[in-house]
C-alpha positions in Angstrom: 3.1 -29.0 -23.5 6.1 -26.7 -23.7 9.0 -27.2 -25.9 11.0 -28.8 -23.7 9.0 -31.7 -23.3 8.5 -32.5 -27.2 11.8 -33.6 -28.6 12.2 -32.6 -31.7 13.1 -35.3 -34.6 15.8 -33.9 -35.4 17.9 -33.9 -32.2 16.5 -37.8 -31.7 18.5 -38.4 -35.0 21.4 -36.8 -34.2 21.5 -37.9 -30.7 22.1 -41.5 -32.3 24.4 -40.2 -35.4 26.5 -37.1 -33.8 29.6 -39.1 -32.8 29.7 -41.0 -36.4 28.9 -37.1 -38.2 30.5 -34.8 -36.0 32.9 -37.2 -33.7 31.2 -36.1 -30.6 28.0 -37.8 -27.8 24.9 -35.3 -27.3 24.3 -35.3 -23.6 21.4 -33.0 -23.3 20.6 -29.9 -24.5 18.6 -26.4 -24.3 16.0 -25.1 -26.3 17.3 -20.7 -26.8 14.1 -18.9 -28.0 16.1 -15.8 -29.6 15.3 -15.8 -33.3 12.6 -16.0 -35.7 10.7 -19.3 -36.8 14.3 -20.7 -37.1 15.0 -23.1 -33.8 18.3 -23.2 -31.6 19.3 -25.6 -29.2 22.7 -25.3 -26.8 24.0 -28.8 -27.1 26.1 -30.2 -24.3 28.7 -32.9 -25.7 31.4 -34.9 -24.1 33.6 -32.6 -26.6 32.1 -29.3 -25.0 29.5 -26.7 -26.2 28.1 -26.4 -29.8 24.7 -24.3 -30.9 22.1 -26.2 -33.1 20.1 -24.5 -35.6 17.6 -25.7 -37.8 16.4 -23.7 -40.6 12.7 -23.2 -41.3 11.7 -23.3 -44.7 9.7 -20.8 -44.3 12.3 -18.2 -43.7 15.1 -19.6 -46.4 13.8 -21.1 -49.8 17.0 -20.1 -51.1 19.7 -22.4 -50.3 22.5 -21.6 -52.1 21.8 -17.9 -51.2 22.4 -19.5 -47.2 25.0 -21.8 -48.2 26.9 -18.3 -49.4 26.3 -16.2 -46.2 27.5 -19.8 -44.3 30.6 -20.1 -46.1 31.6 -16.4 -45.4 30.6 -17.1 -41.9 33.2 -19.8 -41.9 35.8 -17.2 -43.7 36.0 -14.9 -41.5 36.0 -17.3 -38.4 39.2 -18.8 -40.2 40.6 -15.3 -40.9 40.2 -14.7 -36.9 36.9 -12.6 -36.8 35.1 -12.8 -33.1 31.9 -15.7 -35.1 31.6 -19.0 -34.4 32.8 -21.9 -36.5 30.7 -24.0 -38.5 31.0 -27.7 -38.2 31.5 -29.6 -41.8 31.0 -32.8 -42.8 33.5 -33.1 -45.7 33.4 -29.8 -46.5 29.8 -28.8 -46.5 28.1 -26.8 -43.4 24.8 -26.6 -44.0 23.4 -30.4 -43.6 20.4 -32.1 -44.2 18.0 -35.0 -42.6 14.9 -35.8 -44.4 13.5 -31.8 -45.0 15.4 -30.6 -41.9 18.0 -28.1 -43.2 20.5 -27.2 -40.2 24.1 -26.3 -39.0 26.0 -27.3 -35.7 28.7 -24.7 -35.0 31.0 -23.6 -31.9 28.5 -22.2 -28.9 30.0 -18.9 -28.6 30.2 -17.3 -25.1 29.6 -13.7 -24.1 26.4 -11.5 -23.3 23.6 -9.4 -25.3 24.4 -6.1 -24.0 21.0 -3.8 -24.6 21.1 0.0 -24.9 20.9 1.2 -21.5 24.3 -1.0 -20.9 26.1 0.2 -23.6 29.3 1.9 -22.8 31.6 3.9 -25.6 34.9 1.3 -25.5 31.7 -1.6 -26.1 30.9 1.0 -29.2 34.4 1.6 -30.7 35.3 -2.4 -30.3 31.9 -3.1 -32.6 33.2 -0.3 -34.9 36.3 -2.3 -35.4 34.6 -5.4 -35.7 32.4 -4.0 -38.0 34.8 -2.3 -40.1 36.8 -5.7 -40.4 34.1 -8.0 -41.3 33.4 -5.1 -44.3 37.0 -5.3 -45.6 36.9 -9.2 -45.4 33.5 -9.6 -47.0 34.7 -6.9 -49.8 38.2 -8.1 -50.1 37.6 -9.6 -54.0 37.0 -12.9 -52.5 33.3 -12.2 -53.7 32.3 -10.7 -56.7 30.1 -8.2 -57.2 26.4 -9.0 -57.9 24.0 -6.8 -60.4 21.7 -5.3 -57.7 21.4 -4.6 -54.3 19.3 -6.2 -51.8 17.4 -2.6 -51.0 15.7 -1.5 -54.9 15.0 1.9 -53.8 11.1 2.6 -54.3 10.5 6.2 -56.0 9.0 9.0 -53.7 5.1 8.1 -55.5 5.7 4.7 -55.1 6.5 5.1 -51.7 3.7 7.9 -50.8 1.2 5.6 -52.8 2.2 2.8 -50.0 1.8 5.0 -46.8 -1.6 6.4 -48.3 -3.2 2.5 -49.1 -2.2 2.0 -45.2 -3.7 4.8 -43.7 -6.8 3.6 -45.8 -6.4 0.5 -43.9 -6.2 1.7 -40.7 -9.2 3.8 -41.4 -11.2 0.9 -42.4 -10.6 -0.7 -39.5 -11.1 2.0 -37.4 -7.7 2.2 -36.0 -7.5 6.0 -36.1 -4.7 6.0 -33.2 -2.3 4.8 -35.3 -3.2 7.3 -37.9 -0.5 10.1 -36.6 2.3 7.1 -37.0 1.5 7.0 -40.8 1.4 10.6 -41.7 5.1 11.1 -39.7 6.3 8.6 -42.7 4.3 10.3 -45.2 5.2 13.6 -44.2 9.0 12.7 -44.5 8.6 10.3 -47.4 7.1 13.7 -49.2 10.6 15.8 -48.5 13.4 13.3 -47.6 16.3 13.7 -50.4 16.4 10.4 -52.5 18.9 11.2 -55.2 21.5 11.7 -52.3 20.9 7.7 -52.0 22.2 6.8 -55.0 25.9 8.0 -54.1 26.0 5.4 -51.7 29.0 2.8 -52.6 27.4 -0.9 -52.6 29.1 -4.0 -51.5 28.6 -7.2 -49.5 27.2 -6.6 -46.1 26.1 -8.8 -42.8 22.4 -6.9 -43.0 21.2 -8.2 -39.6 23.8 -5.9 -37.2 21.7 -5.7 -33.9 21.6 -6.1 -30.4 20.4 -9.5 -30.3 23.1 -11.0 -33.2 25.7 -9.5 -30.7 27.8 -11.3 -27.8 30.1 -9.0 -25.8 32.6 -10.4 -23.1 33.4 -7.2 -20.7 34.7 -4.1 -23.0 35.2 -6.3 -26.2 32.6 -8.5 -28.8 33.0 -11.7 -28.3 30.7 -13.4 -31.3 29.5 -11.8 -34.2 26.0 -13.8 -34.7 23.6 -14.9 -37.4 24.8 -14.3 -41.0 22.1 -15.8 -42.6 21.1 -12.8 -44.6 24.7 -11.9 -45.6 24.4 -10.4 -49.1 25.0 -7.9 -51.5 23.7 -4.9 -50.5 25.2 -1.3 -48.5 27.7 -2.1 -46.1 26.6 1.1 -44.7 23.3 0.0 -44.1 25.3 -2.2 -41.3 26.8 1.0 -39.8 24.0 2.5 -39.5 21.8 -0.5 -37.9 24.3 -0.6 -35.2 24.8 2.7 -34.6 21.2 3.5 -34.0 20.6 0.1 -32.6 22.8 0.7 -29.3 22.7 5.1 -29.4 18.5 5.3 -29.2 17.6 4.8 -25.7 14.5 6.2 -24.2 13.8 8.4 -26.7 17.6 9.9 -26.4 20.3 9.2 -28.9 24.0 9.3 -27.5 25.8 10.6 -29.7 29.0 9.6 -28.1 28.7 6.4 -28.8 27.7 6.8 -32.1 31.3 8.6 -32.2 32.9 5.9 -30.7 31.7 3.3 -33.4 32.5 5.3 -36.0 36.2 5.8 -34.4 37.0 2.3 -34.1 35.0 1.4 -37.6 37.6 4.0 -39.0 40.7 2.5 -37.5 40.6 -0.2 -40.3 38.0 0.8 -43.1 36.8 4.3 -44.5 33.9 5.9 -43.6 33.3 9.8 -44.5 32.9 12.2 -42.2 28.8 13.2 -42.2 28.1 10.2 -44.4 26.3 8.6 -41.0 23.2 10.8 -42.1 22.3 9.9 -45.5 23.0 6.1 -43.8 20.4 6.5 -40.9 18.2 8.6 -43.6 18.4 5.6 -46.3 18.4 2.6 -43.3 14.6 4.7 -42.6 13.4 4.5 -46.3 14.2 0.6 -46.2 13.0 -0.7 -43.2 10.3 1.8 -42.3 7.6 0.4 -44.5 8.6 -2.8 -42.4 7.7 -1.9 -39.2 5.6 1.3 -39.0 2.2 -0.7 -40.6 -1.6 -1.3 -39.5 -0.6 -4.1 -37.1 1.5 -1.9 -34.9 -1.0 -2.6 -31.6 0.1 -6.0 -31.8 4.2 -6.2 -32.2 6.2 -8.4 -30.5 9.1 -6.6 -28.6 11.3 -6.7 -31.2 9.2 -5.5 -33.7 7.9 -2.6 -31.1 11.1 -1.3 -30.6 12.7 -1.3 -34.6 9.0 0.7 -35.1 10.2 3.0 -32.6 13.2 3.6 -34.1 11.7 4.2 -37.3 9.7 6.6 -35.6 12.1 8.4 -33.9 14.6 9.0 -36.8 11.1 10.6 -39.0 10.7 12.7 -36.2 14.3 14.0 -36.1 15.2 13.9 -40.0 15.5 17.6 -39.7 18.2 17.8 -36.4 20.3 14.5 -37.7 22.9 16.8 -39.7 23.4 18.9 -36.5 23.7 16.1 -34.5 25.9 14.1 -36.5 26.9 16.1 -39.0 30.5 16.7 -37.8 31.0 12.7 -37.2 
């Protein structure tokens, strides 16, 4: 039985409460299987489009943590940023039904443009974007927390991970994925950490990817899924983009990592060179995500962010020449 064919309780309920709630019918609506455990649905209203998205509570125990990255969602859309607008019901966005936690907000129009599409004005428009959302977020409105989201792990405590998972693989006598572990290893043993700690920390989208992109021609059209907004290294967001839409085939264009970082500088700083320590330190967070004894059996997603991490341990070395001078 596929999705489509088991209605979920929650759009039953508001089918027979949306126009008293939100002052609109539900006619039908779609099920959209991007995302991960969380469900969407494209509503079609006699008042237009609107997204559905129900929050597992799997995925967010923390509500007021959500409620946060929700209200700075709604900030920025008021303050004329390209992400949809939340729907409230007397003030609050994220609703509730019985243990269904969700939000109804404006179905934003554009397409997921993938790496082989990407195109340098697409790149400079997301580094404007980008640079934007960062001065919004960091514009006082917040204030600062103690400590980051990333709590960098020392180099033993990281060569002590890689080793316990090459122990793994070898019990289960997945020796293939054995040359995978001792790339990380190998790197973990030289990378420079201290240069990490000069980083400047700040609130931060930390989910800036293809897939939480919508671009309409040569410009982005919706900024997507702020759910893990936080406190953390707004630079971290630079450099998810940047190798997010550059890394193609094994080849990294480095003129459109250029042409974010032109338009990202057009209304917020970012040093000249400072794009290596980024990639460097966005490897020594997510790499012990992705690059693990499972690897045979990623999804697409997961396959391709473990080839990334791959490809920036196996070019640590050539990164200042390549992007040294940007």
């Amino acid at each position: 039985m596929n999705q489509q064919a088991v209605i979920h309780p929650l759009l039953l309920t508001l089918q027979e409460k949306s126009e008293q709630l939100f002052g609109f019918k539900i006619i039908s609506w779609v099920p959209i299987s991007l995302g991960w455990l969380n469900l969407k649905w494209k509503l079609e209203t006699d008042q237009g489009e609107f997204l559905l998205k129900q929050y597992h509570t799997k995925r967010y125990k923390n509500e007021n943590v959500l409620i946060r990255a929700l209200e700075q969602q709604q900030r920025l859309s008021e303050s004329g940023m390209p992400c949809p607008q939340l729907l409230a019901i007397n003030g609050t966005i994220l609703h509730a039904f019985s243990d269904e936690k969700f939000v109804i907000m404006q179905f934003c129009t554009g397409e997921i443009v993938k790496p082989k599409d990407m195109n340098i004005d697409k790149m400079y428009d997301l580094g404007r974007v980008t640079g934007m959302m960062h001065r919004l977020l960091n514009d006082g409105s917040l204030r600062e927390e103690g400590n980051t989201q990333f709590i960098l792990q020392n180099r033993q405590e990281r060569i002590s991970h890689w080793s316990n998972v090459i122990e793994e693989i070898k019990s289960k006598n997945n020796t293939n994925l054995i040359s995978h572990l001792e790339l990380q290893m190998n790197l973990s043993k030289t990378i420079d950490i201290e240069s990490f700690g000069k980083s400047i920390p700040g609130w931060a989208h930390r989910d800036l990817w293809v897939d939480n992109l919508l671009f309409d021609k040569d410009q982005v059209s919706a900024l997507l899924d702020f759910d893990r907004l936080n406190y953390d290294y707004p630079e971290l967001d630079v450099a998810r983009a940047i190798l997010s839409w550059s890394l193609h085939n094994g080849n990294f264009r480095t003129e459109l990592a250029s042409a974010f970082l032109q338009g990202y500088r057009t209304v917020n700083e970012f040093p000249v060179g400072k794009i290596v320590s980024s990639l460097r330190m966005l490897w020594y967070l997510e790499s012990v995500w992705w690059i693990n004894a499972s690897m045979e059996h990623h999804n697409r997603v997961q396959a391709r962010f473990a080839e990334e991490m791959t490809w920036l341990a196996e070019n640590d070395e050539q990164l200042p020449v390549m992007l040294g001078d940007l």
